[in-house]
TIRO-523426 format. One record per residue (C-alpha): x, y, z. Coordinates in steps of 0.2 Angstrom, whole numbers, padded with zeros to 4 digits, always signed. Layout:
residues N
XYZ/...
//
This chain:
residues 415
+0005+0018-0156/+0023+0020-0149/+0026+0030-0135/+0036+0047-0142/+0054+0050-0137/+0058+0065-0127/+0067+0079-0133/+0086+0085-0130/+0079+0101-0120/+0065+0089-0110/+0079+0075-0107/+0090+0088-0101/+0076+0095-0089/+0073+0077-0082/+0093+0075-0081/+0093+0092-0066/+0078+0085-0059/+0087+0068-0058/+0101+0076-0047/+0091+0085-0038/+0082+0070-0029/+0097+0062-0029/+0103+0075-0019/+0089+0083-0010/+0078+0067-0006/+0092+0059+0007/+0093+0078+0015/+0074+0076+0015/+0075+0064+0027/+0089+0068+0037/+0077+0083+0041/+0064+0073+0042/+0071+0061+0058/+0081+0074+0065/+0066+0086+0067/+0058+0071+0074/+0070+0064+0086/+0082+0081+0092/+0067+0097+0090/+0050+0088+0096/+0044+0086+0076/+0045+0107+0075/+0046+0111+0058/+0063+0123+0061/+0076+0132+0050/+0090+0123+0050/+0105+0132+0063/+0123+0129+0064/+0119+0114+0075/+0106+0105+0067/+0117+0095+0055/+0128+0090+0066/+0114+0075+0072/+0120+0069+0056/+0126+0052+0057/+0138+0044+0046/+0141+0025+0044/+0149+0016+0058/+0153-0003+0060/+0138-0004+0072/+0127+0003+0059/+0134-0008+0045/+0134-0024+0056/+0116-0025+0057/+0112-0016+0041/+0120-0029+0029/+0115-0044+0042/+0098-0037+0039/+0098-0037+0020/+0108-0055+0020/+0092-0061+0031/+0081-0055+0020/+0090-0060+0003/+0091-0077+0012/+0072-0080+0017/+0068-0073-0001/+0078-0086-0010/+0077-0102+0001/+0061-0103+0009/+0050-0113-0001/+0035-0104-0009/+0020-0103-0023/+0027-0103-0038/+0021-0086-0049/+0023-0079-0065/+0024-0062-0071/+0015-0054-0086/+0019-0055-0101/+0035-0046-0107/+0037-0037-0123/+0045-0053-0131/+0029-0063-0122/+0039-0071-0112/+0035-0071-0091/+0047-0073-0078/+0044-0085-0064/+0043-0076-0046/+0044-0089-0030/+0031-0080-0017/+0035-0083+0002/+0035-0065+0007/+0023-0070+0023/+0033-0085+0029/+0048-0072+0028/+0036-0058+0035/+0034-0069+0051/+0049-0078+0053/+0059-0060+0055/+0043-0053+0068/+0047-0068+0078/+0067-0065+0079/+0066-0049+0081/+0053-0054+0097/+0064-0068+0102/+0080-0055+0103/+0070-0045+0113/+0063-0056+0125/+0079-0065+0129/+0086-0050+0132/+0101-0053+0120/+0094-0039+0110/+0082-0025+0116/+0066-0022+0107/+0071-0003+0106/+0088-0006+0100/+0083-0002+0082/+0074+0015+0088/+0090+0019+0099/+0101+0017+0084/+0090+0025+0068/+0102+0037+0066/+0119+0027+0062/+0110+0013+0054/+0101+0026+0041/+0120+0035+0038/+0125+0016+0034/+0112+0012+0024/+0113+0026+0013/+0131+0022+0009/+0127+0002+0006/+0110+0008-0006/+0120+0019-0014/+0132+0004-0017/+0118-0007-0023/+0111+0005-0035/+0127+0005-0043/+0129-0013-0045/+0109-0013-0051/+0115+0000-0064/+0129-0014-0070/+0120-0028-0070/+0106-0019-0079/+0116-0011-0093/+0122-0031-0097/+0103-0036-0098/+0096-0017-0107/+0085-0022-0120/+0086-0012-0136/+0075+0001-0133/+0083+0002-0113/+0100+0004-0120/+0095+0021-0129/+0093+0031-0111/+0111+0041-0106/+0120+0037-0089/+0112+0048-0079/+0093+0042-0086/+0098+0021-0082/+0106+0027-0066/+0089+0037-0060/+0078+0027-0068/+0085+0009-0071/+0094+0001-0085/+0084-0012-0086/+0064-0018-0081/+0072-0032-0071/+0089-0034-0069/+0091-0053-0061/+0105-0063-0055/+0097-0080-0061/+0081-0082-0052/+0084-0068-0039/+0074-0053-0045/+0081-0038-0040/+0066-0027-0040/+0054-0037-0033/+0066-0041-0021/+0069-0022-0014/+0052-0017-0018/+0042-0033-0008/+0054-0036+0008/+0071-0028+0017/+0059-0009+0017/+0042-0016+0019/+0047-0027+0034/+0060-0016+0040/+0046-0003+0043/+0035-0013+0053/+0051-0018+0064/+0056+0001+0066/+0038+0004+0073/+0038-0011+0083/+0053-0004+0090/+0046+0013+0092/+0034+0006+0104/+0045-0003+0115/+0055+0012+0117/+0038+0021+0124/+0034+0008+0134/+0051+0004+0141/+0051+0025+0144/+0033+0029+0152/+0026+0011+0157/+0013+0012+0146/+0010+0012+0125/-0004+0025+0119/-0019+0022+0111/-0010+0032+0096/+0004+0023+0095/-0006+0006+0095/-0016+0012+0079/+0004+0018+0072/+0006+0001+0073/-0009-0009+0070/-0010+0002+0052/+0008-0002+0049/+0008-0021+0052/-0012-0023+0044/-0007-0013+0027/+0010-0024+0027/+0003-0040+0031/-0009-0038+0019/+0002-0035+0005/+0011-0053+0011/-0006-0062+0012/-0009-0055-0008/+0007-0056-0014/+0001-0063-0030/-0006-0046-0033/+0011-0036-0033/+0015-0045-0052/+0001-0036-0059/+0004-0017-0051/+0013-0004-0062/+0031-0004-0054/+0031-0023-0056/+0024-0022-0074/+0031-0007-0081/+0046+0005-0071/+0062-0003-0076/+0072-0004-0060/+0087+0010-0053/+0088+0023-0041/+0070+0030-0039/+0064+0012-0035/+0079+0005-0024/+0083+0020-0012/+0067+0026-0010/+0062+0007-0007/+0075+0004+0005/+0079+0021+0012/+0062+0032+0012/+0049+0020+0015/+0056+0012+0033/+0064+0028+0037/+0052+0041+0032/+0034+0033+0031/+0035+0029+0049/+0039+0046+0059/+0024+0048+0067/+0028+0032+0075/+0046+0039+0079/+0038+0054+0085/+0026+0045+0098/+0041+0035+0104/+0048+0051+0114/+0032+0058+0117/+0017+0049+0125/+0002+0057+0116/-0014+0047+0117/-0030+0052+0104/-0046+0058+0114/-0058+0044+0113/-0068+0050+0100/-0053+0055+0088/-0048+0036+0090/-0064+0030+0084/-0065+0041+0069/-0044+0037+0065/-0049+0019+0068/-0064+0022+0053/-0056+0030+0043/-0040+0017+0042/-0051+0002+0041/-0062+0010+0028/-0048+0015+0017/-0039-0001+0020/-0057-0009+0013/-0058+0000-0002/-0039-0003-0007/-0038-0022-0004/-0057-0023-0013/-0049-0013-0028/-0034-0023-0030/-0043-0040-0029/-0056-0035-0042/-0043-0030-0055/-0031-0044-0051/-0045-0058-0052/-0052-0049-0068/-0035-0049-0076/-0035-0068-0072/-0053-0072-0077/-0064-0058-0088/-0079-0066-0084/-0077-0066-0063/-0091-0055-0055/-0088-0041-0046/-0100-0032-0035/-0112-0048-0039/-0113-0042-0057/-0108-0046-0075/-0090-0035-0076/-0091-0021-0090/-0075-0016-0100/-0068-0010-0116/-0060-0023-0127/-0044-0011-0134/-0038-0015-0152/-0021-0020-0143/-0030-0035-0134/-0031-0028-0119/-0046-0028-0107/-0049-0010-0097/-0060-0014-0083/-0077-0001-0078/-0083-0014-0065/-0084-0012-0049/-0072+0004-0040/-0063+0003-0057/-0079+0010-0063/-0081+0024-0049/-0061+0030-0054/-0047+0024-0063/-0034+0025-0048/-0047+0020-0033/-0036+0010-0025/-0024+0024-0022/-0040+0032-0012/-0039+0020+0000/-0019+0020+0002/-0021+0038+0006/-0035+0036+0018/-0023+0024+0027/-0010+0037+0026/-0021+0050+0032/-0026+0039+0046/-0007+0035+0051/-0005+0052+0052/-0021+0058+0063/-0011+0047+0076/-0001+0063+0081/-0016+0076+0081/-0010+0091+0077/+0006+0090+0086/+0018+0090+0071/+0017+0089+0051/+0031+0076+0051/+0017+0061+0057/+0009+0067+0041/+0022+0066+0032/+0019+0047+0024/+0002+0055+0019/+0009+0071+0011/+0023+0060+0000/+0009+0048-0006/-0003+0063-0011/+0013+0068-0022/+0018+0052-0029/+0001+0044-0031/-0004+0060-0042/+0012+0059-0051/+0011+0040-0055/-0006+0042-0060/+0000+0056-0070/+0013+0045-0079/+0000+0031-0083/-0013+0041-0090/-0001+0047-0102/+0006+0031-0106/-0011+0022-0111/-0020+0038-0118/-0003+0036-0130/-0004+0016-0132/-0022+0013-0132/-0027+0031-0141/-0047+0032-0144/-0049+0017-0135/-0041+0028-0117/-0054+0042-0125/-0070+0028-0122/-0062+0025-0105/-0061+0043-0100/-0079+0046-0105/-0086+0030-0095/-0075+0033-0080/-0070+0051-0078/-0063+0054-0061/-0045+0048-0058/-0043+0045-0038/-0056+0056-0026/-0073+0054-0035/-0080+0074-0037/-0062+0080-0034/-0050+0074-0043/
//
């Protein structure tokens, strides 16, 4: 079964919606840090002076911004690594992927220490300067969405070549667009946002110690959530060629910026929030914060290990058992063991506890440290959306048997 084209009137729909995140998502985030940084995380209307904390690009900004993807392009293509392939592409090809994101992971946390403790560099200089480095990077994303567009318009298959402008531009001309062995996608996706994250909250919590003497027990489990959910995905990095953007998204706007752009500069603002303001969790609530994050980080790495390891060998147990599953007519294995059995996105259950416990750093003091967990509840739901649809119209009855043996989608009883 083929997946059906949409029409001129649903094509054009997606094309305003298109413009509008184009558009609306880099104000998002302005807001977002701006609320943070200037108004104490209030949720306010924006007055005559709020965008003027706007900050366009400087040569400051640019200095360290393009330096910080050179490092990162450089660690990715010269340090030496396990070498991986993908799976299999429509023509049953699979493209070789070199895997040396935690040697790259640890060698940029220990210059980024070393600059700090020599002094040549302060540990909050990244904090101090959020504002003129995002007004650069936007600019030299922008840039590298449009030369992605280019290079994937030359490597389009067939069937990639039929989606207008606008669609290759949003979405990606091509599934991955590659300048000989430098995959694109898998490099912005699996290192300059992901570690860039951890160093902003690093940062973050200099800056709070460097300003009150001490760092709260909120801001510690900012940062222990950040750096265990990060260093985990380096430690299982095999695991990232199985996952859906690898296998399926083709590669453009919607997966550079928001990589580049919203991850390190959105998903951490509760930790920009705690760097100005000392809050510290009553003893209880770090307890319970601490559970929740560990739990949800448990049940996320545990999903992602069964599938990966089934994918590689059908007959591994999981959960000490014989692993169930319906053999599709396509070939294809769809697992009922294990989580994968309790719900068919369980693994997006325990990102969002993490999420959730990310943001239960701040208490209630404002919405934007729980704005990580409120993007995820959107574009978890939305992705699981998206690949229902595409396997209830590539597998048909087969998805029909699924859905019957495992019904709930994320939150068992919920959802």
């Amino acid at each position: 079964m083929t997946e059906s084209r949409p029409t001129p009137t649903v094509r054009l729909f997606n094309m305003v919606v298109f413009i509008a995140l184009m558009t609306g998502l880099p104000i998002w985030v302005w807001y977002g840090l701006i609320s943070v940084t200037r108004f104490d995380g209030a949720l306010t209307w924006p007055s005559d002076g709020f965008w003027s904390h706007v900050q366009g690009p400087s040569w400051k900004g640019a200095a360290f911004y393009v330096c910080w993807l050179a490092l990162q392009a450089a660690l990715y293509r010269l340090l030496p690594g396990k070498l991986e392939y993908g799976q299999p592409l429509p023509d049953g090809s699979r493209l070789p992927y070199t895997l040396n994101g935690l040697k790259s992971f640890v060698i940029t946390i220990g210059l980024w220490a070393l600059l700090h403790v020599t002094g040549l560099v302060p540990g909050d200089w990244i904090y101090t300067h959020l504002g003129t480095i995002l007004g650069t990077a936007n600019f030299v994303v922008f840039g590298l969405c449009f030369y992605v567009y280019v290079l994937g318009r030359r490597q389009a298959t067939a069937a990639e070549r039929d989606l207008n402008p606008l669609e290759a531009f949003f979405l990606g001309a091509a599934r991955n667009p590659r300048n000989g062995p430098f995959d694109w996608k898998f490099f912005c996706e699996s290192r300059p946002g992901l570690t860039f994250w951890v160093v902003i909250a690093l940062s973050c919590a200099v800056h709070q110690h460097q300003s009150f003497g001490a760092v709260t027990n909120s801001m510690v489990l900012a940062c222990f959530f950040i750096v265990l959910y990060i260093a985990d995905y380096y430690v299982h990095e095999d695991a990232i060629l199985t996952t859906w953007d690898i296998v399926h998204e083709p590669f453009g706007w919607m997966l550079c910026w928001g990589s580049l752009i919203y991850v390190p500069f959105f998903y951490p603002l509760a930790a920009i929030w705690l760097a100005a303001h000392p809050y510290s969790l009553p003893g209880w609530a770090a307890v319970l914060t601490f559970v929740i994050g560990v739990t949800g980080y448990g049940i996320f790495r545990q999903c992602n290990i069964q599938k990966h390891r089934f994918r590689r060998d059908a007959t591994t147990r999981i959960w000490g058992k014989e692993p169930t599953f319906i053999q599709t007519r396509h070939g294809t294995k769809l697992l009922t063991s294990g989580w994968w059995g309790v719900a068919s996105h369980a693994n997006y259950l325990g990102d969002l506890m993490m999420s959730l416990a990310m943001g239960l750093t701040v208490g209630l003091n404002t919405f934007f440290g729980y704005a990580y967990f409120a993007a995820f509840v959107i574009l978890l739901i939305h992705r699981d959306w998206r690949d229902d649809r595409h396997c209830a119209q590539k597998y048909g009855d087969d998805w029909k048997a699924y859905r019957e043996q495992v019904r709930w989608h994320i939150v068992p009883g919920v959802y």
